[in-house]
C-alpha positions in Angstrom: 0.0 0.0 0.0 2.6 2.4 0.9 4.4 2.0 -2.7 1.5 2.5 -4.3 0.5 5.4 -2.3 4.2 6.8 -2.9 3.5 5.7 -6.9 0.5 7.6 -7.2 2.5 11.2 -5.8 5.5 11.2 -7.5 4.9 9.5 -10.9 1.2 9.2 -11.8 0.4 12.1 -13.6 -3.2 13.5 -12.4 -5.6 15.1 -15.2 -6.9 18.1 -12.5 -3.1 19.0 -11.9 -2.4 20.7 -14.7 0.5 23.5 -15.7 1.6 25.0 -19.2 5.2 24.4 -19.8 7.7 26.7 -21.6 6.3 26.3 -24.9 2.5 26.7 -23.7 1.6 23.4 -24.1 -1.2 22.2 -21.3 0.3 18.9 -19.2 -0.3 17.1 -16.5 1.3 17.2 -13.5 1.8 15.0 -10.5 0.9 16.2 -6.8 4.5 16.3 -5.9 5.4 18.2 -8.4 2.7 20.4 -8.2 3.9 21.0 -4.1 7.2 21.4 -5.0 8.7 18.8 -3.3 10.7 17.4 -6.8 11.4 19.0 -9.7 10.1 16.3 -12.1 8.1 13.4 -13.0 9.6 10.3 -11.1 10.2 7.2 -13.4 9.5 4.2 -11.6 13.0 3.1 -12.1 13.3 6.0 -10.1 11.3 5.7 -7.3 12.4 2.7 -6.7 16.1 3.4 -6.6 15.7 6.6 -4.6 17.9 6.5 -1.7 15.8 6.9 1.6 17.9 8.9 4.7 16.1 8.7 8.3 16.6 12.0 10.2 17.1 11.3 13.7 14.0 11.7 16.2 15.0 14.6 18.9 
């Protein structure tokens, strides 16, 4: 459930997230793009090789 989850924000692209890109063309875009967190759509080569880093609990 959680990959899927993780899937579904950084690589599905979402029809009601959309953005025009440098040439005006209408996209869609996927809700982590569309808050920022990454700069583009994750392959899911990608996601899958993404190195995870726990920050410590204070």
């Amino acid at each position: 459930m959680r990959l899927y989850c993780t899937h579904f924000t950084f690589c599905r692209c979402h029809g009601g997230l959309r953005y025009k890109d440098e040439r005006g063309v209408e996209c869609k875009n996927t809700p982590a793009r569309e808050a920022g967190i990454v700069d583009s759509i994750w392959t899911l080569k990608e996601l899958l090789t993404f190195r995870c880093f726990k920050t410590p609990i204070k």
